[in-house]
C-alpha positions as CSV (number, residue, x, y, z in Angstrom):
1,X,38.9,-20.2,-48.9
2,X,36.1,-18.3,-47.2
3,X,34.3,-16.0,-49.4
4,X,33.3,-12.1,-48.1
5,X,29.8,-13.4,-48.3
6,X,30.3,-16.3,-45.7
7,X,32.5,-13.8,-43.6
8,X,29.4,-11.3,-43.8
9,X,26.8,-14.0,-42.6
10,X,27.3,-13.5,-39.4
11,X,26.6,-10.0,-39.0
12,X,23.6,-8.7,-37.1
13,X,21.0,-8.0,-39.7
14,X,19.0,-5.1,-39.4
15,X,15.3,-4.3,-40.4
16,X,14.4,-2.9,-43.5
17,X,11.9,0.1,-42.2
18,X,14.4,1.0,-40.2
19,X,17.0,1.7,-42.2
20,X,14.8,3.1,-44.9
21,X,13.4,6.0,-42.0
22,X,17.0,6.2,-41.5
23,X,18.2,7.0,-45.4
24,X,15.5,8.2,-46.1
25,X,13.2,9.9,-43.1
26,X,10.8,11.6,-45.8
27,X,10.3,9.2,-47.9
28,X,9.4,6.4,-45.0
29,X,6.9,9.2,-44.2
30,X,5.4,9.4,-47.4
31,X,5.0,5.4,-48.0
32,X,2.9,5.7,-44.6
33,X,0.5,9.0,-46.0
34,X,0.4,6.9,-49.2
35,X,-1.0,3.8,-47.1
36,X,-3.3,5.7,-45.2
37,X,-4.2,7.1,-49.0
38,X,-5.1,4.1,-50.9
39,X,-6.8,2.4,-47.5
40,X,-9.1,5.8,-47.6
41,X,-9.5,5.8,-51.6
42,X,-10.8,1.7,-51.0
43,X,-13.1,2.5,-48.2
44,X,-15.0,5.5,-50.4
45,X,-14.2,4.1,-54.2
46,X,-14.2,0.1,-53.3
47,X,-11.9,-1.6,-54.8
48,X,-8.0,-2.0,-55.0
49,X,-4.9,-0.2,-54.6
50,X,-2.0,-0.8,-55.1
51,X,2.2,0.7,-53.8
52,X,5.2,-0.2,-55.1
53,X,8.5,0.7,-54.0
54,X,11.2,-0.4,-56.0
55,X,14.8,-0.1,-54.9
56,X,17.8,0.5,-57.1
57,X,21.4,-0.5,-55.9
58,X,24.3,-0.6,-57.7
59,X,28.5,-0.4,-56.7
60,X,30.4,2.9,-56.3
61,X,33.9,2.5,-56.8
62,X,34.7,6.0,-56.5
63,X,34.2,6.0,-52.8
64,X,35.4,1.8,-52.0
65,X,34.7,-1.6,-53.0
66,X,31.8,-1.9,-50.3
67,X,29.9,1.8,-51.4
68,X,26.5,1.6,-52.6
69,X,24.4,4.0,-53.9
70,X,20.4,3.3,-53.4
71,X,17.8,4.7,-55.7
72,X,14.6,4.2,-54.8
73,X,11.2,5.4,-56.6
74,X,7.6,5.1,-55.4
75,X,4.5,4.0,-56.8
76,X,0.7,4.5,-56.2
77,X,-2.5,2.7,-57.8
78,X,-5.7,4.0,-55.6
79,X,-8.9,3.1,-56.8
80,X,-10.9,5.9,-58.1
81,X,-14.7,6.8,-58.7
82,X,-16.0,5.0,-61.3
83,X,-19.0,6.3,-63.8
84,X,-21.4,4.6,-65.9
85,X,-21.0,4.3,-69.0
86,X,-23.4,6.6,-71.7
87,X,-24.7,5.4,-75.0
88,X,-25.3,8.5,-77.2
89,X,-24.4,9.3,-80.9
90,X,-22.6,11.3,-82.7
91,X,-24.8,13.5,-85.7
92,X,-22.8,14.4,-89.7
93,X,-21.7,17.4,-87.7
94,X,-20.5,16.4,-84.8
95,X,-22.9,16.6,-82.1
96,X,-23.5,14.0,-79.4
97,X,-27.6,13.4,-79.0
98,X,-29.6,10.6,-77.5
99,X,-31.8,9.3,-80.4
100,X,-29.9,7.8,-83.6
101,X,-29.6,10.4,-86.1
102,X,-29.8,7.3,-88.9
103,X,-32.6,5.8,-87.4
104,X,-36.3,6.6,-89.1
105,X,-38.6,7.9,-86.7
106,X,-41.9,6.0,-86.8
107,X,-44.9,8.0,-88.3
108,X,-47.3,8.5,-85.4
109,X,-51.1,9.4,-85.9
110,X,-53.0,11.7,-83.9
111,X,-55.7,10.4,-82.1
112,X,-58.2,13.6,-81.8
């Protein structure tokens, strides 16, 4: 006995993008702004980016045996300005100076 998969195998397969712009036009259109978004955020940051598009499928019975129902949720990692880091430190009350509050300060003698 031939299963439904083996009957299916020999259907004309279609391309992924193009049923996604078909589902889903606006969201075909924002995986190519986010593209263009993470290529731009490398090319003025450095570094890497990252987009994910992850696709949910599972069986609807309520409308037949072959119904599917697609999720889908999107993803973006761009690279982002980075800053040095600042050593400073932190006084008894709370304020954020450059010279170590518990450090002695050397006694200097005044050469006139």
């Amino acid at each position: 006995m031939e299963s439904k998969t083996m009957k299916r195998s020999n259907e004309v397969k279609q391309d992924f993008f193009e049923i996604l712009s078909q589902m889903q036009p606006d969201l075909a259109y924002d995986l190519s702004q986010k593209v263009q978004e993470i290529n731009r955020a490398i090319s003025e940051f450095g570094g890497e980016g990252k987009l994910t598009l992850e696709c949910s499928f599972k069986q609807s019975p309520k409308f037949s045996e072959a119904a599917r129902i697609i999720s889908f949720r999107v993803n973006a990692t761009m690279p982002k300005k980075s800053y040095k880091d600042s050593v400073r430190f932190a006084t008894y009350n709370g304020e954020i100076v450059s010279d170590d509050p518990d450090q002695m300060n050397l006694p200097f003698e005044n050469e006139n």
